[in-house]
C-alpha positions as CSV (number, residue, x, y, z in Angstrom):
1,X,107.5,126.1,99.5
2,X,106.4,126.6,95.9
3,X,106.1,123.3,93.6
4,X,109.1,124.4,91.3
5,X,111.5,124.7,93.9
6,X,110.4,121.2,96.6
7,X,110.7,119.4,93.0
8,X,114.1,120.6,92.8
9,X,115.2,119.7,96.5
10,X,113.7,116.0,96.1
11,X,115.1,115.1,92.8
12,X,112.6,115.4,90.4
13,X,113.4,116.3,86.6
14,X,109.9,118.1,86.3
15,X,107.3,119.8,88.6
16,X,104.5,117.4,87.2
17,X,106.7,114.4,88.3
18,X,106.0,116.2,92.2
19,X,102.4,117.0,91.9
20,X,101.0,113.4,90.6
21,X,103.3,111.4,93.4
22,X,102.3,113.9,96.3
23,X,99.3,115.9,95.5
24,X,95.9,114.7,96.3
25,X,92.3,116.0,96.0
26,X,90.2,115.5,99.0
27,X,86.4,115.6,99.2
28,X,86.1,118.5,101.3
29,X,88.2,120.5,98.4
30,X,85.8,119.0,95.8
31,X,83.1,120.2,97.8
32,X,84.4,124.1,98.2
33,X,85.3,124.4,94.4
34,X,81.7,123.3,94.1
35,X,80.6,126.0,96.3
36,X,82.6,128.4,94.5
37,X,81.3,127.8,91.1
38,X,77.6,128.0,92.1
39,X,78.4,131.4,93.5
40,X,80.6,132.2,91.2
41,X,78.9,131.2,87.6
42,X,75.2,130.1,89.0
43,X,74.9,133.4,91.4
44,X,73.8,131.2,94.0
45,X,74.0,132.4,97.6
46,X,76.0,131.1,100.0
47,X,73.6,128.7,102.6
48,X,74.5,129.6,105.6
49,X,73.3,125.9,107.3
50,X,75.9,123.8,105.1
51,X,78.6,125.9,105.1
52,X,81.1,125.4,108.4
53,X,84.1,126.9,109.7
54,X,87.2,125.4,108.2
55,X,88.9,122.8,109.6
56,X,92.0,120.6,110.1
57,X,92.0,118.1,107.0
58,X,91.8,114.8,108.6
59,X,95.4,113.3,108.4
60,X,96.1,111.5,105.1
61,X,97.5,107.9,104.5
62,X,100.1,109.3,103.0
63,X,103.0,106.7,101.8
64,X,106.2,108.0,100.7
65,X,106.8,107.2,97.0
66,X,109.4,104.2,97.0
67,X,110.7,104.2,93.4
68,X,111.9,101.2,91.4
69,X,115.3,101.9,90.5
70,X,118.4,101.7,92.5
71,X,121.6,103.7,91.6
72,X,123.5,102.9,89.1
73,X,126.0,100.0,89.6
74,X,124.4,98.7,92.5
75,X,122.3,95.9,90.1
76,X,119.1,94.6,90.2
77,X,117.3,92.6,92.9
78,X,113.2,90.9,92.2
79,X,111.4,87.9,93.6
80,X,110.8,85.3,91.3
81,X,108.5,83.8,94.1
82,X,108.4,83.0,97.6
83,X,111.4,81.1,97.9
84,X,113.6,82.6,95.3
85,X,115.2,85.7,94.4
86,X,117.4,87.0,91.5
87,X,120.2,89.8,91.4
88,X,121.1,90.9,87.9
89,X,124.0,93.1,87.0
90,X,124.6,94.2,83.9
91,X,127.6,96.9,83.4
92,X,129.2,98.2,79.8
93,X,132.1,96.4,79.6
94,X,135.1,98.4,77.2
95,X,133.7,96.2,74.2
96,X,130.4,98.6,74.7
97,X,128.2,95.9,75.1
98,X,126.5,94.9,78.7
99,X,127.3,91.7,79.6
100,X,124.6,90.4,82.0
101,X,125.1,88.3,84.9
102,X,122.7,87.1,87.6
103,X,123.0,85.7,91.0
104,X,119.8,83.7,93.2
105,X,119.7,83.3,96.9
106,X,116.5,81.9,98.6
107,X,116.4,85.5,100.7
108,X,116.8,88.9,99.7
109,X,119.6,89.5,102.0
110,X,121.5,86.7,100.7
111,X,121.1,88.0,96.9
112,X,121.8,91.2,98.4
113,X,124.6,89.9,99.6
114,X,125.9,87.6,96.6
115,X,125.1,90.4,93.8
116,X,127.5,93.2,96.0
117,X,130.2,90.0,95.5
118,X,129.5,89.5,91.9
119,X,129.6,93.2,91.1
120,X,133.2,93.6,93.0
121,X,134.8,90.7,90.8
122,X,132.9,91.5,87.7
123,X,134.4,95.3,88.1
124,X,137.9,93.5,88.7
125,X,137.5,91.3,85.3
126,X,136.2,94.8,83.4
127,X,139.5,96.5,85.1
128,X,141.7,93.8,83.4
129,X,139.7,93.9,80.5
130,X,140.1,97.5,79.9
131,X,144.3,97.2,81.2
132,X,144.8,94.1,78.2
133,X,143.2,96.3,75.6
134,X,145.3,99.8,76.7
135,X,148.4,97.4,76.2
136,X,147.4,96.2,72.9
């Protein structure tokens, strides 16, 4: 698949955003651009003794690329240290400012689970906000 179109199918704005995440140089490609400079520019011959048959790269330890941000609306959730974590929400409210508001739990699945509950009532308090200021 061309770079163009696998950054389109993963999500990526740009083709560069693809190739610096996922691309890699290994030592056997820096090896046969080598090779193909000195014959290509230095006019050296090919020696027969170095040069192998291809083969397999050797697996890589390739790690998927876990970005930072979550979706939007779902909040915010970071370790403060070993025993603490923080969830932070902080939605436009129908003033068009953010009004931040942050939950802590001592794990992440507590925090997880406390910043889903904040984020339901602050959404019912922006709902009556917005329904006071449409009767005004």
């Amino acid at each position: 698949m061309d770079i163009k179109t696998l950054s389109t199918v993963i999500g990526h704005v740009s083709s560069s955003t693809t190739l610096n995440i996922y691309a890699h140089v290994t030592d056997e490609m820096r090896q046969t651009a080598a090779r193909k400079i000195d014959q290509g520019i230095g006019r050296v011959e090919p020696q027969m003794g170095k040069q192998s048959a291809p083969r397999k790269p050797t697996p890589s330890t390739f790690q998927p690329y876990k970005g930072k941000r979550r979706k939007p609306g779902t909040g915010c959730v970071t370790q403060i240290n070993d025993h603490l974590w923080e969830g932070r929400y902080s939605p436009v409210w129908p003033d068009g400012k953010k009004h931040p508001r942050n939950v802590y739990a001592k794990t992440r699945e507590d925090c997880e689970r406390l910043l889903a509950e904040m984020i339901l009532q602050m959404k019912v308090e922006i709902a009556a906000e917005k329904e006071r200021l449409n009767a005004n």
